[in-house]
Structure formats: structure tokens, C-alpha cells
N, C-alpha and C positions, 0 to 999 in steps of 0.2 A: 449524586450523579458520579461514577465511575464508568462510563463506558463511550466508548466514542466510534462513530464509520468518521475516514478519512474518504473522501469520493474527489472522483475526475475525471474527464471526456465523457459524458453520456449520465453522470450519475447525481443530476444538481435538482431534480421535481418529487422529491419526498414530499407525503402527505402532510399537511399539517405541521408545516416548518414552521418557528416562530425564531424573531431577529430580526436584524443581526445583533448579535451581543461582543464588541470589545474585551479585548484582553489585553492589558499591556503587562509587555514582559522587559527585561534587560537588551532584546534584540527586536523590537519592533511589536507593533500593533497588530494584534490578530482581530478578526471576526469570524465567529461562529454562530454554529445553528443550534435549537433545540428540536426534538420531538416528542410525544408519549409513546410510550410503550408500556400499557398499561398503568399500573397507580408509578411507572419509573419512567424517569426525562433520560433521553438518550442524545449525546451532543454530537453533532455534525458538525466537520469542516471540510470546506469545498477550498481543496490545496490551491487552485487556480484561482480563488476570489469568486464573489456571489456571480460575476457576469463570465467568468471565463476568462481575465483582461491579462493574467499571469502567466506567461510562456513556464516552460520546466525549470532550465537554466537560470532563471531569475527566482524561483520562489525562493519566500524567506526559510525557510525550511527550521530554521531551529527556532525563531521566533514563534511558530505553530505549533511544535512541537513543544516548546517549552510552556506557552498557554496551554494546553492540555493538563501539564504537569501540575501548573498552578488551580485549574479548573478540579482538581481531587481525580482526575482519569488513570485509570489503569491498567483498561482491556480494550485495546484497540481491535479494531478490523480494517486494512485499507486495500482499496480496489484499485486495479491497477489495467487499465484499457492499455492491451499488447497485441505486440505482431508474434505470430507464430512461426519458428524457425524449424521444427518438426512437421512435415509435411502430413503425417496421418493426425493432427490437432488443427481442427478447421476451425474457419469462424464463426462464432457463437457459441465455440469452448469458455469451459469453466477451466482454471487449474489453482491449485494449492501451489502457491510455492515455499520451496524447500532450502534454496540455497542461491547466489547471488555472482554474479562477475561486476567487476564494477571496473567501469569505461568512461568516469567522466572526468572533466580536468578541470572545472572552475571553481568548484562547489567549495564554500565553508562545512565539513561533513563531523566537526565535532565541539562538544563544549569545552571538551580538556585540549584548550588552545596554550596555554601556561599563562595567563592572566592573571590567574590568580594564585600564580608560583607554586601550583600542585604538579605533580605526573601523576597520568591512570591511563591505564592500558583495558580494555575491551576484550571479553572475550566473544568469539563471534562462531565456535564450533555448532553449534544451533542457534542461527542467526533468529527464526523467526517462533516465536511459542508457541512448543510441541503440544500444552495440553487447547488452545484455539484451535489452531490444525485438526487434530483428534475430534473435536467438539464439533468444528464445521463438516467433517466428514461425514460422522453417525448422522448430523441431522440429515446430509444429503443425502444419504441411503436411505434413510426415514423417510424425505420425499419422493425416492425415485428419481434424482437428480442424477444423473453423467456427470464425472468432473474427472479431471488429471490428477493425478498425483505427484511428486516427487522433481515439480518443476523447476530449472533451474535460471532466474530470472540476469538480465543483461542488461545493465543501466549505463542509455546515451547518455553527452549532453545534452545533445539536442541544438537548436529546434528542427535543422535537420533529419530527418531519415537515412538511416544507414545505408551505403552502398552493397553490392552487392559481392564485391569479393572482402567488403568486413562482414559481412553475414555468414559467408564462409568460413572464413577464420571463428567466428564465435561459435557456430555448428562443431567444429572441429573442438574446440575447448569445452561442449559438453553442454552449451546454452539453449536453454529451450524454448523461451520466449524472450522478445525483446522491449521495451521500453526508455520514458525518459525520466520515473519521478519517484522510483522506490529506494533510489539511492541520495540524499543519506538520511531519508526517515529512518532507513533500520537501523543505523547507527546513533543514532539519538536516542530511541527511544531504549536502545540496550540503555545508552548512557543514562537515561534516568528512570530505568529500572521499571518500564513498561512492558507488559505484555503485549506485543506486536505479532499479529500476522498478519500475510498479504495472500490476494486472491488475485488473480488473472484472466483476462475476461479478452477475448481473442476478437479482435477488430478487422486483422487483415494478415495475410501470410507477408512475412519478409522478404525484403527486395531479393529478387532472384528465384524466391522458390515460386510462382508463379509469373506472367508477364501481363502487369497491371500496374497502372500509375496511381499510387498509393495518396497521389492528390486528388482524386479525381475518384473516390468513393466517400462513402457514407458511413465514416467507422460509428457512430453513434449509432445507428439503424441497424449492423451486423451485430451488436451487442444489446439490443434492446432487450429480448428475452431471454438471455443471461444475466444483465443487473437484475432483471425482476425475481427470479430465481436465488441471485447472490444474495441481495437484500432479503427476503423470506428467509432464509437458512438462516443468517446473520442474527434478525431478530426474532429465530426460535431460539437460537441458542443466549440471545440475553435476554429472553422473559422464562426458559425454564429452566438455564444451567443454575447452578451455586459456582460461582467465579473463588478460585482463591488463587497464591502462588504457591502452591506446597506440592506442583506436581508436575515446574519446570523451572527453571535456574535465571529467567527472566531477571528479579530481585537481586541476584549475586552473579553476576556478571563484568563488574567492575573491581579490576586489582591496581588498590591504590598505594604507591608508591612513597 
């Protein structure tokens, strides 16, 4: 078992889940899913916990991440239920994302904290892996799937929603979708040398670009037939790719000091 979906807001009723299975790691107690896919088990975690009960700002986030690491994982996928700050990307967009702002202020977002009297510095010029990306595309075309390309994701703390003259502001810095939870997965799992990419799955336009009170819909239900779509693409592409790392920098990304 090397392959794992990271899922959240809308993406917790996989077919034939089996669990929960514990992980303990040096930072907390994870649980995760299995499924088949085919004669291969594909492992799920549900970032917010089996019932949903983990706000953004509170997830353990390395503790999850580091169970993955210890579980033999290597080829991540994680979904990411956003608000769209580009107005021609409605809801029930797909997008790839490409590149990141990161806007939150509580978050523990790495392992190389100096505990262990090391420095390593991260490189993050291709935050999320180019050959994932690639892979999830072809299959999308292959299904006649719509998606984004080249998205530029924007991570809250949370658990608030963003105002709408900082929506502005992140429009202007180049941000195309917004959310609360992709920040510091992608940081972690550079640091331990995972192939990470994230998909974006459009729940509700950002405060201000429409005039609707973003409590008072149903973002699981605006994404319902885009997870179903995410997840197919996802696991075509891990029952018919060949996974390796010889064809992005995921593996060597850490300069260790």
C-alpha cells in the first residue's frame, strides 16, 4: 500500500471503507481508512476525523501526515472543497492546483522545528507533483471531464470566512481559489518526500464576488458531482498508472544543512 486520497467537506462515503485503523506517530494518534481498488488497498484519511468533529485551524496536521509516512505512502491525492475567487470558475469546478499563498498564523507547518539540532530548508518552486498533476489531467480528458488548470490556492486559518476586502486583496496577489486546509499538508509532505497534489473542488464563490451568505448554503451539494468525477479520475489513475519518482523532484526537495 503506497497510495493514499486525503478527503474533506463532502468527501467522507467511499464505497467499501474498512476501519478505522490507528497510527501512532511522535505527534499524535491518527486514524485512517482502507479501500480496494482492485487486487490494491488504497488508504484514506478523512483530515477532519471519521465524523467531521476537527475544525481546519485545529487539525493535527503533521501527526497525519507523518502516519502516511510510516503507513509505506507515497502518492498522495488531496481534495480540497474551495471558494472561487475568479468569477468565470463556478460551482461545481474542478481545478488542479498549481501554486499556493499561505495566510494562516497558528499552524505548526513543519517537522524541521530544530528539535532534533538539524537545519533543512524546503524547496517549494514546484510545490505540488508535476508528474500527479499531468496524470490527473490525461485521465480527465480521457473522461471528458472540465477542470482548471494553473490554480493558485489561498490558505485561511479559518474557521472564519474571509471578508471581502481580503478577497480582494488575494484577487490582486494572483489567488484563485480560497480555502482552510491545504496549508501545511504541502509543506510536510515536501518534507517527507511525498508526492503530493491537490485538487480543488468549487463550493461557493468568495465573499464579495457574489451576494450570498456563504452560511446559509449547501457547499457539500454544490460539489457533489465534482467529488464523484475527482474520485473516478483519481482512481483511474492509481489502478492504471506505474507510480515512480524519476519524473519530479518530490524525493529531493530537502537541503540539509
Amino acid at each position: 500500500m503506497n497510495k493514499a486520497i486525503i478527503g474533506g467537506t463532502g468527501v467522507g462515503s467511499l464505497a467499501n471503507l474498512k476501519g478505522p485503523f490507528e497510527t501512532e506517530t511522535a505527534y499524535g494518534t491518527v486514524q485512517t481508512y482502507r479501500f480496494s481498488l482492485g487486487e490494491e488497498e488504497i488508504l484514506f484519511l478523512p483530515r477532519h476525523g471519521s465524523g467531521h468533529t476537527t475544525p481546519p485551524h485545529a487539525i493535527n496536521y503533521r501527526a497525519q501526515m507523518a502516519a502516511l509516512k510510516q503507513e509505506g505512502i507515497r502518492y498522495v491525492y488531496a481534495l480540497a472543497t474551495s471558494g472561487s475567487m475568479d468569477p468565470s470558475i463556478s460551482e461545481g469546478s474542478i481545478v488542479v492546483i498549481e501554486d499556493f499563498l499561505d495566510f494562516t498564523t497558528g499552524r505548526i507547518k513543519t517537522f524541521f522545528d530544530g528539535s532534533d539540532h538539524k537545519v533543512a530548508h524546503v524547496d517549494m518552486s514546484d510545490p505540488y507533483c508535476r508528474n500527479l498533476k499531468s496524470l490527473f489531467v490525461q485521465h480527465a480528458n480521457r473522461q471528458g471531464v472540465d477542470l482548471y488548470t494553473g490554480g493558485v490556492y489561498v490558505c485561511t486559518e479559518g474557521p472564519r470566512f474571509e471578508g471581502k476586502a481580503e478577497i480582494a486583496m488575494m484577487q490582486k496577489l494572483g489567488g484563485t481559489l480560497v480555502g482552510m486546509t491545504g496549508i501545511p499538508e504541502v509543506f510536510l509532505a515536501k518534507e517527507l518526500g511525498l508526492c503530493y497534489a491537490a485538487i480543488g473542488m468549487i463550493s461557493n464563490m468568495a465573499c464579495g464576488i457574489r451576494n450570498e451568505n456563504l452560511a446559509r448554503i449547501d457547499h457539500g451539494q454544490r460539489i457533489s458531482e465534482a467529488k464523484e468525477a475527482v474520485m473516478k479520475i483519481i482512481t483511474h489513475v492509481f489502478s492504471t498508472s506505474v507510480l515512480d519518482q524519476d519524473h519530479c523532484d518530490c524525493s529531493n526537495a530537502v537541503l540539509y544543512l
